[in-house]
PAKOLKE-195071 format. One record per residue (C-alpha): chain; residue number from 1; x, y, z. Coordinates in nm, 2 decimals. Last residue first. Layout:
N
dotor, bagu, u, v, w
A, NUM, X, Y, Z
...
REM end
This chain:
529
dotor, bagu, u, v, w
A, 529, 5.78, 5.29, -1.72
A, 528, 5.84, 4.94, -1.85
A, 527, 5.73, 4.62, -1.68
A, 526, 5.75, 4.44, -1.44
A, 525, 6.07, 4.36, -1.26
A, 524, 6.31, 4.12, -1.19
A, 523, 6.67, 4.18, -1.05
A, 522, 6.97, 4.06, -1.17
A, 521, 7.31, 4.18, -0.98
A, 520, 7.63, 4.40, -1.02
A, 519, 7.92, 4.51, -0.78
A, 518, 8.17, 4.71, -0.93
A, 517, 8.52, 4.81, -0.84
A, 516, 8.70, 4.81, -1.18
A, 515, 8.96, 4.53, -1.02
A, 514, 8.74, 4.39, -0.74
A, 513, 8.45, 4.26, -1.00
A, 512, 8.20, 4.16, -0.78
A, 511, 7.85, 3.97, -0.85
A, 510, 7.57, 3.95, -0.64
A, 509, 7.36, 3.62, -0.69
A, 508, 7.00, 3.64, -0.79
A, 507, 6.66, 3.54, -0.58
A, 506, 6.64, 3.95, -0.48
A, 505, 6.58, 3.81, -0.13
A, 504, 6.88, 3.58, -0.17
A, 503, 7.12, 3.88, -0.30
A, 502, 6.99, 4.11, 0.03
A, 501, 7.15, 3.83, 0.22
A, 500, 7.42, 3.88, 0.06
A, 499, 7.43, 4.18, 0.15
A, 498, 7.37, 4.21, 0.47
A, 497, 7.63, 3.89, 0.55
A, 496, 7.90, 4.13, 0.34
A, 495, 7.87, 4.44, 0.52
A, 494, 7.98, 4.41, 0.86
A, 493, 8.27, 4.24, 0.96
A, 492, 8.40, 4.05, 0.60
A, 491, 8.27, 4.36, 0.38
A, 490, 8.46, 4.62, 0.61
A, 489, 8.80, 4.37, 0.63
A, 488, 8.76, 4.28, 0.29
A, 487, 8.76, 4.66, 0.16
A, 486, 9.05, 4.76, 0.44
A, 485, 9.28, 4.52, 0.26
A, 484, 9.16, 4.61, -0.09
A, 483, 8.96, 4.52, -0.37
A, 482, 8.86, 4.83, -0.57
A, 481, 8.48, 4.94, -0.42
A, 480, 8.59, 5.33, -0.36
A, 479, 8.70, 5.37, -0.72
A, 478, 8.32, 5.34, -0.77
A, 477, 8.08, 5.13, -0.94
A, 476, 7.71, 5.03, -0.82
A, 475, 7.50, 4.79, -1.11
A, 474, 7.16, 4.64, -1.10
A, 473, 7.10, 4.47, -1.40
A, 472, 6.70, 4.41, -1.57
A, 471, 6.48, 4.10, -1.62
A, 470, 6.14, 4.07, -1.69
A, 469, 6.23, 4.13, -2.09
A, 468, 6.48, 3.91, -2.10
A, 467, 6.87, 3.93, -2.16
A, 466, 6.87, 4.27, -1.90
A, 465, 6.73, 4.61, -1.96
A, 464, 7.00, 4.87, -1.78
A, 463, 7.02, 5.04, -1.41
A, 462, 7.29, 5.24, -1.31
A, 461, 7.43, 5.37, -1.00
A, 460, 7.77, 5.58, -0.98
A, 459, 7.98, 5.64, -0.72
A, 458, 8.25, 5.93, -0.72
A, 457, 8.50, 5.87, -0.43
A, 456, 8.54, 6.10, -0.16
A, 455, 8.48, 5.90, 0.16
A, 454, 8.70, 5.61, 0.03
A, 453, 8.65, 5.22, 0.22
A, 452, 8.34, 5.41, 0.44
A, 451, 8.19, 5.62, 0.15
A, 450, 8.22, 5.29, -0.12
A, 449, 8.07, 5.08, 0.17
A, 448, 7.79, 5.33, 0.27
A, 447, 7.68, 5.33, -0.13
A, 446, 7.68, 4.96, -0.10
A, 445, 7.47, 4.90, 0.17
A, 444, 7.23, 5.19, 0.06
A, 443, 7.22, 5.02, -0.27
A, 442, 7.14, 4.68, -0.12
A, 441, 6.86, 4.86, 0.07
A, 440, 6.71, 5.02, -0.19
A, 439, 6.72, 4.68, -0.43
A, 438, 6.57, 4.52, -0.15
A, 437, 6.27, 4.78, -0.04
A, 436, 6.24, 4.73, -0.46
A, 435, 6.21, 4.38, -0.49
A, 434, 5.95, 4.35, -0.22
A, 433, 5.75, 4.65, -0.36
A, 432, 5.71, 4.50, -0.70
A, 431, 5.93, 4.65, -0.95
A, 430, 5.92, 4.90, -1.32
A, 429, 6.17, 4.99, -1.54
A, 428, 6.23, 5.36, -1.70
A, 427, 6.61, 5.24, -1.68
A, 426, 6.83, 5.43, -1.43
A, 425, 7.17, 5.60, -1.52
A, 424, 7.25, 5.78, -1.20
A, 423, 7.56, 5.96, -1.10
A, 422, 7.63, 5.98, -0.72
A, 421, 7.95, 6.23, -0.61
A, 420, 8.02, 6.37, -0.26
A, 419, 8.14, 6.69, -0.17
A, 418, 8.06, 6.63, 0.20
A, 417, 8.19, 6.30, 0.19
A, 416, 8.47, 6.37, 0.44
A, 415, 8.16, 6.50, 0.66
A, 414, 7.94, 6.19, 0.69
A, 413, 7.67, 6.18, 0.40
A, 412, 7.29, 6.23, 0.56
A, 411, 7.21, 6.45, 0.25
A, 410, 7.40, 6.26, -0.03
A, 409, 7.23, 5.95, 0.10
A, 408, 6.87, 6.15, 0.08
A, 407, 6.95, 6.22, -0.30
A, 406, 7.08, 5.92, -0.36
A, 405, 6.75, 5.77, -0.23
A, 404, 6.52, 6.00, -0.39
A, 403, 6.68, 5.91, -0.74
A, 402, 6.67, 5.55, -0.65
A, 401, 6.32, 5.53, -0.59
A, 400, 6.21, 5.77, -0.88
A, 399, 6.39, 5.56, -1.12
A, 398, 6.31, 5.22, -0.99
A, 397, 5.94, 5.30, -1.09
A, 396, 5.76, 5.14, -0.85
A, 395, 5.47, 4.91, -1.01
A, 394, 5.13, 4.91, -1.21
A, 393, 4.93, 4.92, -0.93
A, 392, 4.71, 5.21, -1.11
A, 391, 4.57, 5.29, -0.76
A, 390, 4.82, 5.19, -0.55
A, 389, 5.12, 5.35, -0.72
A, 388, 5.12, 5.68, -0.46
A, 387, 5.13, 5.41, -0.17
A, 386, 5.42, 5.24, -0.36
A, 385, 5.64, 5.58, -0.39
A, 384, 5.60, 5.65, -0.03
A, 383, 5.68, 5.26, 0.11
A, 382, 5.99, 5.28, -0.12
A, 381, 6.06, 5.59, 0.02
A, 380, 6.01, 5.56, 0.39
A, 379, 6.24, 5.22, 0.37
A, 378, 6.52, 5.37, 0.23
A, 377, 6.52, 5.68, 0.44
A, 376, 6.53, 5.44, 0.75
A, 375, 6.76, 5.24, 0.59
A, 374, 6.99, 5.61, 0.58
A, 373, 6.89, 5.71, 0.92
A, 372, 7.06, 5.41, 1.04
A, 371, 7.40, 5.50, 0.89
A, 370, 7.40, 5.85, 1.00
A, 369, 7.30, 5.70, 1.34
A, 368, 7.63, 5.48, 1.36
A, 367, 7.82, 5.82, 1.19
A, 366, 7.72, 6.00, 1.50
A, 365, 7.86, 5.77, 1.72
A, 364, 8.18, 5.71, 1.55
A, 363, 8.25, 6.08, 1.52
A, 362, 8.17, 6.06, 1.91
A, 361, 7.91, 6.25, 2.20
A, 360, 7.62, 6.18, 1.99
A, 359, 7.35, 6.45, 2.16
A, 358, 7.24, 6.58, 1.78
A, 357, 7.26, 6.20, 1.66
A, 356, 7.02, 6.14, 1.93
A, 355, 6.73, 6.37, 1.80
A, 354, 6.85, 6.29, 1.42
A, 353, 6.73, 5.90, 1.51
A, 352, 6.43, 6.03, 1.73
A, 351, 6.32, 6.25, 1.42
A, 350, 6.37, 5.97, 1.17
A, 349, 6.15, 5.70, 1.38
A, 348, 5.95, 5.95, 1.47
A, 347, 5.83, 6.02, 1.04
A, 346, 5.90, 5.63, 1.02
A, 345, 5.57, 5.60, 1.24
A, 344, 5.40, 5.87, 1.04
A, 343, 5.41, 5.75, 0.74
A, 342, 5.31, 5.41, 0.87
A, 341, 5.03, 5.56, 1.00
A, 340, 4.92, 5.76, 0.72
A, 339, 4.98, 5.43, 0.51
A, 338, 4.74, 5.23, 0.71
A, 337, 4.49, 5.48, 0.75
A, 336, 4.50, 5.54, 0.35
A, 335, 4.46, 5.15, 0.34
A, 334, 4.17, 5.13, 0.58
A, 333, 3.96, 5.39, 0.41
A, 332, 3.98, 5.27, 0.09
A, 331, 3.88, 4.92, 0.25
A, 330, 3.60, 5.12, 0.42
A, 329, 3.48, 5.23, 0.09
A, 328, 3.52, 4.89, -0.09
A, 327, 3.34, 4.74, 0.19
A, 326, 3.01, 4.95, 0.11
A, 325, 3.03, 4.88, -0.24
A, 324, 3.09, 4.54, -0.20
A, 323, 2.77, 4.48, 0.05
A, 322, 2.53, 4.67, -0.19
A, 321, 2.63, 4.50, -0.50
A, 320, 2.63, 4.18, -0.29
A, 319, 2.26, 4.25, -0.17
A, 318, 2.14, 4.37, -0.52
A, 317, 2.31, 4.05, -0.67
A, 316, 2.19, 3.78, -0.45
A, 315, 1.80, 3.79, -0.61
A, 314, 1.96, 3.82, -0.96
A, 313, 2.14, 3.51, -0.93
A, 312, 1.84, 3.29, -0.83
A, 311, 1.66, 3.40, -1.15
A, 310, 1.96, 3.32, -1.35
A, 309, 1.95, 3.02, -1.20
A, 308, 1.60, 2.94, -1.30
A, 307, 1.64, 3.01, -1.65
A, 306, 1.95, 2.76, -1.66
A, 305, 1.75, 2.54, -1.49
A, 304, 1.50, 2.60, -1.78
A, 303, 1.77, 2.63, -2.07
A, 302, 1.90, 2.30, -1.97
A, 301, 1.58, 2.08, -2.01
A, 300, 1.56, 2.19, -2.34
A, 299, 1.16, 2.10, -2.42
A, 298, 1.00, 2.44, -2.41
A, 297, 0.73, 2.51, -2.13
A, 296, 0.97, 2.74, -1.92
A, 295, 1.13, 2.92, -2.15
A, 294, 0.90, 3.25, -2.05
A, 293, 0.82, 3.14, -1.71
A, 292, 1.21, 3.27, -1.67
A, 291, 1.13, 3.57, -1.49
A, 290, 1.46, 3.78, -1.37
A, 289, 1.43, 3.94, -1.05
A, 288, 1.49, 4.32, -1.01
A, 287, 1.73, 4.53, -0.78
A, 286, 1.99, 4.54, -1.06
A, 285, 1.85, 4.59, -1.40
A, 284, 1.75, 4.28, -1.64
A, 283, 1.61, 4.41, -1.95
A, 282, 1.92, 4.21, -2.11
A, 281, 1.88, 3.88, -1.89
A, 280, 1.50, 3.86, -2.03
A, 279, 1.62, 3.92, -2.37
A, 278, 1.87, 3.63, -2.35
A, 277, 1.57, 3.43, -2.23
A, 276, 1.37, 3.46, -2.50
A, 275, 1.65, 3.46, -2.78
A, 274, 1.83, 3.15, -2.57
A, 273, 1.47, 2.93, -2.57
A, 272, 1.44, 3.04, -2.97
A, 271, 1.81, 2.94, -3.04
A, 270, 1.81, 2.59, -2.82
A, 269, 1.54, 2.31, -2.92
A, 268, 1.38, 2.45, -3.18
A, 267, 1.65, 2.59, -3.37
A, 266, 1.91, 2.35, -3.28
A, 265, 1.68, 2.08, -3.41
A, 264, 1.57, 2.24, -3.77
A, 263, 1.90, 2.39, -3.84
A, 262, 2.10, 2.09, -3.72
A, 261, 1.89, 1.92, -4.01
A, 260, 1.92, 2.19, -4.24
A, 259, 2.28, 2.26, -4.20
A, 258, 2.39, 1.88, -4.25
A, 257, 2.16, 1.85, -4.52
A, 256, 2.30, 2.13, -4.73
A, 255, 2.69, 2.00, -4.56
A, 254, 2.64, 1.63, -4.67
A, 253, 2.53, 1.78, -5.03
A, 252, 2.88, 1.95, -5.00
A, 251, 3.06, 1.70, -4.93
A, 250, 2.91, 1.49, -5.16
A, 249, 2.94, 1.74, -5.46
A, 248, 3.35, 1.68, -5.49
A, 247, 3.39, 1.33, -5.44
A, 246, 3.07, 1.32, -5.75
A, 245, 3.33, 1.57, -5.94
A, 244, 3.59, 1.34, -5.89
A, 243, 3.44, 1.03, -6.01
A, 242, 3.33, 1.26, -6.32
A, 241, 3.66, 1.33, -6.36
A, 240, 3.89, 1.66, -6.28
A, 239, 4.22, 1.61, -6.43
A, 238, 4.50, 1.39, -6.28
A, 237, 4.77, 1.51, -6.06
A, 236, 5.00, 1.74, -6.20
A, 235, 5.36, 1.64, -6.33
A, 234, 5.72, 1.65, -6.17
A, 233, 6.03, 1.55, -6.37
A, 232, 6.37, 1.51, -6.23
A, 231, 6.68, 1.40, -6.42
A, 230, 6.96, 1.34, -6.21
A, 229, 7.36, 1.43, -6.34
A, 228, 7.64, 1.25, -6.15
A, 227, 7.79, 1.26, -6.45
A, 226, 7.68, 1.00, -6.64
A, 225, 7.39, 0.74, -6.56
A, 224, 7.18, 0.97, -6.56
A, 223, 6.98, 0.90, -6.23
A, 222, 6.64, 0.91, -6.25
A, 221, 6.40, 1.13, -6.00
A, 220, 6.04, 1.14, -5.98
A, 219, 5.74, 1.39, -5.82
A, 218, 5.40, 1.37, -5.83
A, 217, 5.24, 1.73, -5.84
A, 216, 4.89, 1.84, -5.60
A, 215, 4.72, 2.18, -5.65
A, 214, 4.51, 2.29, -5.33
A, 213, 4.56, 2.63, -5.48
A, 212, 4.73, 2.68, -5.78
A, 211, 5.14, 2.59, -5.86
A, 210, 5.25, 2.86, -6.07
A, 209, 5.32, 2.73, -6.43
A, 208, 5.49, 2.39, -6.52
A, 207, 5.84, 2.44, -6.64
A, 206, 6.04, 2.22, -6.89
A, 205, 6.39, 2.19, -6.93
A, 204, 6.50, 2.37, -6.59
A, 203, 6.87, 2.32, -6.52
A, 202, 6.90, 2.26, -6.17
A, 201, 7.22, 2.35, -5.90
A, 200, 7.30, 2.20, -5.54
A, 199, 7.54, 1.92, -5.72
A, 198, 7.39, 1.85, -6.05
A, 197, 7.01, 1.78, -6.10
A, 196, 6.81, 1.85, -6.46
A, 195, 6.48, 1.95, -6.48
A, 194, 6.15, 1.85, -6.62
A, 193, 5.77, 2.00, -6.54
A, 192, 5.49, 1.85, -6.75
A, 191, 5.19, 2.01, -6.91
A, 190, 5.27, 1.87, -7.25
A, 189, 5.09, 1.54, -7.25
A, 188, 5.30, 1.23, -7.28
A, 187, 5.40, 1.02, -7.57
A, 186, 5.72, 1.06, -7.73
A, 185, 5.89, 1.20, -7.43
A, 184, 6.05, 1.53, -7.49
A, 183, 6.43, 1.49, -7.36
A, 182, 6.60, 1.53, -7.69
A, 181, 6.41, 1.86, -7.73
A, 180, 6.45, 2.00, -7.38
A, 179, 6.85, 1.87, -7.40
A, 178, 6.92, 2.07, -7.72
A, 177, 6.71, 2.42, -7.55
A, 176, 6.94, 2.37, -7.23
A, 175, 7.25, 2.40, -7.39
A, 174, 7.49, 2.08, -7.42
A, 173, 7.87, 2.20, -7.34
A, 172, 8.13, 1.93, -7.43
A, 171, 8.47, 1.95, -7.28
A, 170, 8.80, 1.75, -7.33
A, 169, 9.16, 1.69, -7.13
A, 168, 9.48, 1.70, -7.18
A, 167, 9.81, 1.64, -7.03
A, 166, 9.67, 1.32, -6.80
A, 165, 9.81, 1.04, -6.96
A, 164, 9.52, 0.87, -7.02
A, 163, 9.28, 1.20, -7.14
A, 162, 9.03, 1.41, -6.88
A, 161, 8.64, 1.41, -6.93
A, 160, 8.44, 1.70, -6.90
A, 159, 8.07, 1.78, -6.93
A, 158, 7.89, 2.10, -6.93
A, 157, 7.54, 2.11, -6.86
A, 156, 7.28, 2.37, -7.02
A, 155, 7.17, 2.76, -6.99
A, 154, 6.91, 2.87, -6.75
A, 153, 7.10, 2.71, -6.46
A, 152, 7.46, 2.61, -6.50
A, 151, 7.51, 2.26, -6.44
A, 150, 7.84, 2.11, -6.42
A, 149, 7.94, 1.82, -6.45
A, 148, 8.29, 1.56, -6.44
A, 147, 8.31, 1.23, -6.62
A, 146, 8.55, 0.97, -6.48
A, 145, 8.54, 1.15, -6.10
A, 144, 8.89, 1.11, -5.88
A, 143, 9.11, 1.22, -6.17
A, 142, 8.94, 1.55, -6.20
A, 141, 8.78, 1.76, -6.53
A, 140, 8.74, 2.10, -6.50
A, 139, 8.47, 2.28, -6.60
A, 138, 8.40, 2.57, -6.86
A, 137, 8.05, 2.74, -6.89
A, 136, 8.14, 3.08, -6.71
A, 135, 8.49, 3.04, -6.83
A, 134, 8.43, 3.01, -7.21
A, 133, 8.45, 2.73, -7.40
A, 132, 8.80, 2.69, -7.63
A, 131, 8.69, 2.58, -8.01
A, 130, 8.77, 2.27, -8.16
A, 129, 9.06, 2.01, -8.12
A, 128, 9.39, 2.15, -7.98
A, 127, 9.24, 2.39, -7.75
A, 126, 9.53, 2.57, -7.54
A, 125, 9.48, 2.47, -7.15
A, 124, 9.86, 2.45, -7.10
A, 123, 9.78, 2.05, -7.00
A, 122, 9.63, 2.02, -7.37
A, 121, 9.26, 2.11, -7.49
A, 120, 8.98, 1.95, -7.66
A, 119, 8.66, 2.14, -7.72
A, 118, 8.30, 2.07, -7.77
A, 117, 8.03, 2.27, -7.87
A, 116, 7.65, 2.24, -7.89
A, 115, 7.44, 2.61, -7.93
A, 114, 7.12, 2.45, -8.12
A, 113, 7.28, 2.46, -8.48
A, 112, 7.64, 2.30, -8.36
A, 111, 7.42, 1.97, -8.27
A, 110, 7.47, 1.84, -8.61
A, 109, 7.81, 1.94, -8.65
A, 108, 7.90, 1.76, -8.26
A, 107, 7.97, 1.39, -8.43
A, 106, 8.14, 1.55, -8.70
A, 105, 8.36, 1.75, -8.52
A, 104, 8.47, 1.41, -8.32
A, 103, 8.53, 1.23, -8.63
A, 102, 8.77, 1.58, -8.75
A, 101, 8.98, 1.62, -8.45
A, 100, 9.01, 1.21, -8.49
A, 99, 9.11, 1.26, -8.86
A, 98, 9.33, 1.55, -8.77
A, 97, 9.57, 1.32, -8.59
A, 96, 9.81, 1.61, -8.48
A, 95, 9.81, 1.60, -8.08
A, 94, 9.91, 1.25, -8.13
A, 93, 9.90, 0.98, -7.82
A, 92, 9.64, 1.25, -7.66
A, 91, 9.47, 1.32, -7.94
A, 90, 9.38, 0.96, -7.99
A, 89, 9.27, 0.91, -7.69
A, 88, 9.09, 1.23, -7.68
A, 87, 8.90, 1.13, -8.02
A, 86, 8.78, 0.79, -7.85
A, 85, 8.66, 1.02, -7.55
A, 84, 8.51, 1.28, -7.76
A, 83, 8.28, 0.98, -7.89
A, 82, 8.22, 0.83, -7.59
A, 81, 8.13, 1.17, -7.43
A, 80, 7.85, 1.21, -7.74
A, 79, 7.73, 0.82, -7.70
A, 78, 7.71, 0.88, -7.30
A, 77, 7.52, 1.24, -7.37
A, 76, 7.27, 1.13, -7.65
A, 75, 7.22, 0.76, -7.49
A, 74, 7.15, 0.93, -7.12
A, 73, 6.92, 1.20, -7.24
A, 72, 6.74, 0.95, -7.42
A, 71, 6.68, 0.74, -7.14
A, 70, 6.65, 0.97, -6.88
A, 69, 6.34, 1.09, -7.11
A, 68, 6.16, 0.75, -7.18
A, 67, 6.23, 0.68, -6.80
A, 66, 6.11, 0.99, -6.68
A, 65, 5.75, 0.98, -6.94
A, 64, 5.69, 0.62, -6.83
A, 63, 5.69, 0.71, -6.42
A, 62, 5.50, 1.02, -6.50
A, 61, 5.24, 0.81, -6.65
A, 60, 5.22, 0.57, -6.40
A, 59, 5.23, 0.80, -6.12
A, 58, 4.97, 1.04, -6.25
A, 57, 4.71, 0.72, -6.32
A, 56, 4.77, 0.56, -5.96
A, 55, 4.72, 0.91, -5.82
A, 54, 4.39, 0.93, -6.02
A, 53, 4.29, 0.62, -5.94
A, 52, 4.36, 0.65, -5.53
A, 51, 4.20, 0.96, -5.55
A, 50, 3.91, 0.83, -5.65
A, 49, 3.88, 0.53, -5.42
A, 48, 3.95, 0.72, -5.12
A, 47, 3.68, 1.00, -5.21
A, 46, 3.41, 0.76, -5.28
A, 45, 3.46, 0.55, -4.99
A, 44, 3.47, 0.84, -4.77
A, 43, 3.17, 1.04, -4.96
A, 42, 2.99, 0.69, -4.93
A, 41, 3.03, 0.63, -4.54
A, 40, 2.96, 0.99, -4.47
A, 39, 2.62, 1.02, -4.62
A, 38, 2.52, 0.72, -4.48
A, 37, 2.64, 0.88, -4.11
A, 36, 2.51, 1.20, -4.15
A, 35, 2.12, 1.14, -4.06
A, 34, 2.17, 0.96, -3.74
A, 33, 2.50, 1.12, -3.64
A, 32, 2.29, 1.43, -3.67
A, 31, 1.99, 1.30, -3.43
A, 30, 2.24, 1.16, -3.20
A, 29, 2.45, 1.45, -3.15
A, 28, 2.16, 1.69, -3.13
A, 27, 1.94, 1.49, -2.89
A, 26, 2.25, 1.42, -2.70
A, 25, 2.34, 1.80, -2.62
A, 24, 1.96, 1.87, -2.55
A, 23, 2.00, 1.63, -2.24
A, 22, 1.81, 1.33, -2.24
A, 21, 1.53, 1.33, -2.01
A, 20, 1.26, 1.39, -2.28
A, 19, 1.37, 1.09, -2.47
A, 18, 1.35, 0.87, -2.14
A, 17, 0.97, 0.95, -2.13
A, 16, 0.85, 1.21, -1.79
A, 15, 0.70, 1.05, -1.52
A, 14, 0.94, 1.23, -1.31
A, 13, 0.88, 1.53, -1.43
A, 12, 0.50, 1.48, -1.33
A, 11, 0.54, 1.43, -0.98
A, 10, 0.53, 1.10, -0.83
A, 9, 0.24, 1.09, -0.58
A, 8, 0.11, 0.78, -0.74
A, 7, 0.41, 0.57, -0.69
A, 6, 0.42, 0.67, -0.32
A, 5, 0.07, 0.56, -0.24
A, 4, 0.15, 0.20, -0.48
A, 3, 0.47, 0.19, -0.23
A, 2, 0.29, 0.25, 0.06
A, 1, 0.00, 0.00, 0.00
REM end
């Protein structure tokens, strides 16, 4: 009886279907994959198997035009050098055997037309068969290679062979045009791409215009057999077939019904329900609730909770507005307390300092106070300079702080510094307030060094962009800082624990060059004034 009471006070959501609990998210996805999916299947088959035709078609072709042209190429150049090299071996036993001169003329007469020339030279270079090439074509021949090449782009190959004994040598130069015609397959269609490989340098036969967008070329490279020379040819896939054009319109009949069908659902189920309550949100003005009984009979499950939080935000948000307002204003309050306070603190700190400087009854004394008053004048203006940055908080500017601060150090300087010297060269770079209450203090360390080791010794501070942008150098020189006995005794007593310990706060290590008298250190800032 309890359970058949409780199953009849169910509420109506949860009597609802399992399609109407589904989230919106799966509705979409599953009604898409639904409709998509045969679509898919064919435009992938389709697709794969016509590319795979067309490449197979490209390939074969190109691979029958390369080896047609290598091999002509080839038999012209090999029958040409054997030629030249008969007529060299002759030459070279008798530098007077105008028959061979005259074979070997013969052989080159009915190239002579297209720019051919050969010429076969002693060990002085003189050409004892033919006519001399010129330098810019000319190559020389070397025992290690049978047949040496050259390729020289936009004009032909040169090839060079040397004779038995060494004192001469031959040369043939083929010109581009020549080697285009003997290369021209027999049987292939003209928009083809062919060049010629020797070394790091090609000798274009054939050119195939600008490659076009999406454009695919096959690619295929035959060695010459001569040379060292590789013929490369490169052609463009196959032409646009009715298997292609049906891989083509798929994708884009998938897309039509693709759009209409997400259309349709996403429409109805999630860009009406967002307009209505998108403009709900939009009149929405603080002190006011938001009414979502506008989305609430649609069927995305989402955009009513989603309705109904927005409802439950707007009830909190005139309470926090008004809660953050008023704690802003005592905040402001509280910091300008603080720093008036603070101010003022180091304000008696300073004046009871100077008050018992005044009674110091030694030169040791009164120097001890000096040197307290200047941390003290550290502190107050790094703590001055970051109050006045509080409400841009974009970071001390190291400038300022070390201008004030020589300035002050100058002030409080014992009376052998009186005339004393601090040049500034500072950066426009920014700090946080820790790094700059440390760079202050290492300063004033160093500064009271320099005046204690040589009271009238120029200092100067400067401040330059380091190897990354958040990084920047720190650097105090002055004759007073040389490496000395009385140096190490002041840094090993007194100084030299402060600041390194100064150097782990700034996360860097101090470096000292004792010979210029410079100490230098990474910092990290910002920014850029």
């Amino acid at each position: 009886m309890t359970l058949e009471a409780g199953a009849s006070a169910a509420s109506p959501t949860e009597q609802r279907s399992l399609a109407a609990r589904l989230p919106t998210g799966a509705k979409v996805f599953l009604i898409l994959s639904a409709a998509l999916l045969p679509l898919a299947i064919i435009a992938v088959f389709a697709s794969l198997r016509t590319t795979q035709i067309a490449d197979d078609s490209t390939r074969a072709a190109l691979r029958i035009a390369s080896a047609e042209s290598a091999r002509k190429i080839g038999i012209e150049l090999i029958g040409d050098m054997t030629a030249l090299r008969v007529a060299l071996g002759a030459l070279d036993t008798d530098a007077a055997d105008a028959p061979s001169c005259a074979r070997a003329q013969g052989v080159f007469a009915p190239q002579a037309a297209s720019g051919s020339r050969f010429a076969i030279s002693d060990a002085n270079g003189r050409p004892i068969c033919g006519a001399a090439l010129p330098a810019d074509i000319a190559v020389t021949p070397s025992a290690a290679e049978p047949i040496a090449a050259r390729v020289i782009p936009g004009r032909g190959v040169t090839l060079a062979i040397k004779g038995t004994s060494g004192r001469t040598h031959a040369q043939a130069f083929f010109p581009a045009a020549f080697l285009a015609r003997t290369a021209k397959p027999s049987a292939f269609a003209p928009d083809y791409e062919a060049q010629i490989l020797g070394g790091n340098k090609a000798l274009t036969l054939f050119d195939l215009p600008p490659r076009e967008a999406l454009e695919r070329r096959g690619t295929l490279r035959i060695d010459l057999g001569i040379g060292g020379l590789t013929l490369q040819t490169r052609a463009r896939s196959a032409p646009i077939t009715s298997p292609v054009l049906i891989a083509m319109l798929l994708p884009i009949v998938m897309w039509a019904a693709a759009a209409g069908i997400a259309w349709l659902v996403v429409d109805r189920l999630l860009i009406r329900p967002l307009r209505s309550l998108r403009a709900s949100v939009a009149s929405f003005t603080p002190g006011e609730e938001i009414n979502p009984d506008a989305v609430r009979l649609l069927p995305a499950q989402e955009i009513r909770e989603l309705g109904d939080t927005f409802r439950a935000i707007s009830r909190t948000v005139a309470e926090h507005e008004a809660g953050l307002a008023e704690g802003l204003v005592r905040q402001t309050k509280l910091t300008r307390e603080v720093h008036h306070r603070v101010k003022n603190n180091l304000q008696v700190i300073s004046s009871l300092i100077n008050f018992h400087a005044r009674g110091a009854r030694s030169a040791e004394a009164t120097a001890a106070y000096a040197s307290i008053q200047r941390r003290v004048d550290a502190l107050a203006v790094v703590h001055r300079h970051h109050f006045a940055e509080l409400e841009v908080n974009r970071g001390l500017s190291l400038r300022s702080v070390i201008g004030e601060l020589a300035s002050n150090i100058r002030a409080t300087a014992p009376e052998g510094s009186a005339k004393l010297s601090i040049a500034i060269e500072i950066a426009p770079v920014l700090a946080t307030q820790d790094i700059a209450i440390a760079v202050s203090f290492l300063v004033t360390e160093i500064v009271e060094l320099s005046m204690t080791s040589n009271a009238a010794a120029p200092i100067r501070i400067s401040v330059r962009d380091g190897e990354t942008p958040d990084r920047a150098i720190l650097r105090v020189v002055s004759p007073g800082l040389i490496d000395s006995d009385d140096l190490q005794i002041l840094v090993a007593e007194r100084y030299g624990r402060v600041m390194e310990g100064l150097s782990r706060q700034l996360r860097s290590k101090l470096h000292y060059d004792p010979f210029v008298g410079a100490y230098e250190i990474v910092i990290a800032i910002t920014g850029h004034d």
